[in-house]
C-alpha positions in Angstrom: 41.5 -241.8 122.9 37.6 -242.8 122.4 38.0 -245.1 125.0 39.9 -243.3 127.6 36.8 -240.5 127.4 34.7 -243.6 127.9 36.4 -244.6 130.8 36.1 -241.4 132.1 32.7 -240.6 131.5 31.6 -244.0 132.9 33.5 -243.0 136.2 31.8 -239.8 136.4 28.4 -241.7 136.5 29.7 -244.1 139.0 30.5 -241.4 141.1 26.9 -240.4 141.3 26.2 -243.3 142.6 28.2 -243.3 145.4 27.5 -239.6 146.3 23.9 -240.2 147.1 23.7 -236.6 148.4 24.5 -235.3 144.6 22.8 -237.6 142.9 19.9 -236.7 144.6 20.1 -232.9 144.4 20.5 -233.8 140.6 17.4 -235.7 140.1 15.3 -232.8 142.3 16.7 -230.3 140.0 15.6 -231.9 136.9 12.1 -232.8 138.2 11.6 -229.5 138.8 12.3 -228.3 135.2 10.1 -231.3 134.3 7.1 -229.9 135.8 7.5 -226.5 135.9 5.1 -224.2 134.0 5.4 -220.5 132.5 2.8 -218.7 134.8 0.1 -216.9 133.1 -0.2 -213.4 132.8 -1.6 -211.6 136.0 -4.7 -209.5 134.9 -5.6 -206.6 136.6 -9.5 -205.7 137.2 -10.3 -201.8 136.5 -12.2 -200.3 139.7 -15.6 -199.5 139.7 -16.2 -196.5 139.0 -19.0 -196.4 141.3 -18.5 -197.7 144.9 -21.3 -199.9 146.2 -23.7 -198.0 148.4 -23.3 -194.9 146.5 -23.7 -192.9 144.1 -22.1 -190.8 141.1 -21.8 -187.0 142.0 -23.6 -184.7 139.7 -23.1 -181.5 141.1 -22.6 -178.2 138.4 -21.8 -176.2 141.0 -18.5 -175.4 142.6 -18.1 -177.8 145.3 -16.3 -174.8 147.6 -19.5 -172.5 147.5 -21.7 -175.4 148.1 -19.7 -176.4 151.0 -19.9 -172.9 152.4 -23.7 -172.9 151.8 -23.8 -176.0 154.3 -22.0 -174.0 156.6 -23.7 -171.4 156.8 -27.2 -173.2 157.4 -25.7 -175.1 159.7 -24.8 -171.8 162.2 -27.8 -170.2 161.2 -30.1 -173.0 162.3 -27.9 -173.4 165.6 -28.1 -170.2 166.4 -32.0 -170.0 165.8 -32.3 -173.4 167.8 -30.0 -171.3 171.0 -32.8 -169.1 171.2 -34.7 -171.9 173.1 -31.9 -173.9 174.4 -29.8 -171.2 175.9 -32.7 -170.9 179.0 -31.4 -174.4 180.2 -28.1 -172.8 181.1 -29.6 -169.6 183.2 -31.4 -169.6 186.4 -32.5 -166.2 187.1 -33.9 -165.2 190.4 -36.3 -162.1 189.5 -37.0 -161.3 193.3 -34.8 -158.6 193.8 -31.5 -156.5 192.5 -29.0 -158.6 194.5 -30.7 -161.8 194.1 -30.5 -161.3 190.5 -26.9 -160.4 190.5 -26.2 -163.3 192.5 -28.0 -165.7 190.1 -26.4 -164.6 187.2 -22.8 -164.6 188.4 -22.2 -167.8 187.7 -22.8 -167.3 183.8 -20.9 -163.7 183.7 -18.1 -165.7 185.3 -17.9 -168.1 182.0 -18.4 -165.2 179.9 -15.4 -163.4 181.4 -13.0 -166.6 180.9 -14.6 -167.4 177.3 -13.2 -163.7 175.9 -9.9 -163.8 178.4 -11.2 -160.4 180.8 -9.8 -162.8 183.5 -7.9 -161.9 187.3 -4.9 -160.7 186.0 -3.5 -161.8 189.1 -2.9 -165.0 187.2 -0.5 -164.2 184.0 0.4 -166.2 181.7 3.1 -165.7 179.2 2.3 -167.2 175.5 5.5 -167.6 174.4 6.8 -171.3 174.8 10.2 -171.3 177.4 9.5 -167.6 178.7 8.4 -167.3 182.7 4.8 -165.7 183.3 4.9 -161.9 183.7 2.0 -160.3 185.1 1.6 -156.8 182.8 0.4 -153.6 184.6 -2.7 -152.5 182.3 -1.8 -148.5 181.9 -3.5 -146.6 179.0 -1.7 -144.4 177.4 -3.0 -141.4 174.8 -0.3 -142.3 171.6 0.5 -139.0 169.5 3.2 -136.7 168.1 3.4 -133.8 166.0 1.6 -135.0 163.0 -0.9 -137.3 164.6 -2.0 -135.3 167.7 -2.9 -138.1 170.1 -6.6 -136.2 171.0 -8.3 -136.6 167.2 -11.6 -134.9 167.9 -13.4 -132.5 170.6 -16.4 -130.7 171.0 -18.6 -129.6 174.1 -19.9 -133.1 174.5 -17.1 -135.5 174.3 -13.3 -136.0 173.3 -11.7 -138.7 170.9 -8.4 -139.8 171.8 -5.5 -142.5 170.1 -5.2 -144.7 172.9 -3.2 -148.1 173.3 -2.7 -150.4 176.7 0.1 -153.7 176.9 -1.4 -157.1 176.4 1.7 -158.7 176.9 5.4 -158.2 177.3 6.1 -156.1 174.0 2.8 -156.6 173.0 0.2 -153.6 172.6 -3.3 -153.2 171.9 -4.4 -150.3 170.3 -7.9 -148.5 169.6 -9.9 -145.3 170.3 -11.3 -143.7 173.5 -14.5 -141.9 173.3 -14.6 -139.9 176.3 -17.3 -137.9 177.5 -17.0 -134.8 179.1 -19.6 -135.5 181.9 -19.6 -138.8 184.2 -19.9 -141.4 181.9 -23.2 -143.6 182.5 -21.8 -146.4 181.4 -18.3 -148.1 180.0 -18.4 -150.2 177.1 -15.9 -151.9 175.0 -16.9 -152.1 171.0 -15.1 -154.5 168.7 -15.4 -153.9 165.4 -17.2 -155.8 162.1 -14.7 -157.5 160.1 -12.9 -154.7 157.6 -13.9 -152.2 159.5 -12.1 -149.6 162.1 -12.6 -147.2 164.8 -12.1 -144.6 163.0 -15.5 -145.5 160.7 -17.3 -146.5 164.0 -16.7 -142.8 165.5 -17.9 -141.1 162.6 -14.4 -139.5 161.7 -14.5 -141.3 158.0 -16.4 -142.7 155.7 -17.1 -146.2 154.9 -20.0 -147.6 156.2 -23.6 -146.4 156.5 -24.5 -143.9 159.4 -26.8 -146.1 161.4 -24.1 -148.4 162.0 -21.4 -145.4 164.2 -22.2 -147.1 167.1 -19.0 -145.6 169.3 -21.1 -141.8 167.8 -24.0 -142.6 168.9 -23.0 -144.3 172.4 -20.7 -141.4 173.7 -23.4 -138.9 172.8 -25.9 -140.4 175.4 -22.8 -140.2 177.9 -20.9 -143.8 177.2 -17.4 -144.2 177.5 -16.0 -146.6 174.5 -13.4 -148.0 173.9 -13.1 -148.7 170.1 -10.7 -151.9 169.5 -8.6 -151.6 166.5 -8.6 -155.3 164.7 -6.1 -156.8 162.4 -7.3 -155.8 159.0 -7.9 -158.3 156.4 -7.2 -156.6 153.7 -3.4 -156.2 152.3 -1.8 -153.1 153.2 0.0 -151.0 150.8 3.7 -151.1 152.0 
């Protein structure tokens, strides 16, 4: 029995030998496990906690206000620098009336596109797939029973709720001040933010006297046109 596993085993061997192929995929194997060693273990560095070129930030303050502070010296020195720069974009000719008017178009022009009093003649509708409707501008007094659309009158001038479409479905709403006379001159008043018409006219309270502007306008024969803003303030619902 010894034997016959003798035999057997020494036929295996010879087998190797004439296999070159295995034999050789044998003795690669077993090289390898020869020579190969455990890898070390992989360390891993902490960052700096500094960055080169810079330095640790030791601010106590909140980071928001100070970042508001910046902004705010930023506008305020660009608008104290416009002061001086802003003569580079006008070239007024002083020599008479229409020479004046003519110099200046150019800039009233701008002025016109920058807040959107543009032709009308050339519509556009803001809502993505709709055509471009042209919307006939048509104030309308807005009142009922329980809020009369004319607000206040006296022998001078006449407040009324007004509102004119923007576009299609979309109103804009506000206060006329009318006066009773030929107005000298039409001007349209936007209001500070968190405040409203209503405070502007002098009907309620809410911000100091000196600053009713539509008041004081329609008394020296203006016709305003108060805009009403979106509020930023919640509503009660």
């Amino acid at each position: 029995m010894k034997s016959d596993r003798l035999v057997e085993a020494t036929q295996a061997d010879w087998s190797l030998y004439r296999c070159p192929s295995l034999f050789l995929a044998l003795l690669l194997c077993t090289n390898c496990l020869l020579f190969v060693r455990p890898l070390p273990a992989q360390t891993w560095e902490e960052p700096p906690e500094i960055l080169a070129g810079t330095e640790r930030l030791m601010w106590d303050d909140k980071l928001d206000v100070r970042l508001m502070d910046g902004a705010h010296r930023y506008i305020e020195r660009k608008i104290s620098q416009s002061a001086t720069n802003r003569q580079q974009y006008w070239s007024r000719d002083l020599s008479s009336r229409i020479a004046y008017e003519q110099s200046v178009s150019p800039n009233r022009e701008r002025l016109r596109t920058i807040i959107g009093a543009v032709d009308r003649g050339h519509e556009r509708n803001h809502n993505i797939g709709l055509p471009a409707v042209e919307v006939p501008v048509r104030m309308e007094r807005v009142g009922d029973d329980d809020r009369p659309a004319m607000i206040y009158a006296n022998d001078s001038y006449q407040i009324w709720r007004v509102r004119w479409p923007v576009l299609t479905g979309v109103c804009a709403e506000g206060l006329l001040l009318e006066p009773c006379g030929k107005p000298t001159a039409h001007v349209v008043l936007l209001p500070d933010a968190e405040e409203f018409p209503e405070q502007m006219a002098g009907l309620v309270k809410g911000i100091p006297a000196d600053r009713h502007v539509a008041l004081r306008l329609v008394k020296r024969g203006v016709r305003v046109l108060a805009r009403t803003l979106h509020p930023r303030i919640q509503l009660a619902h």
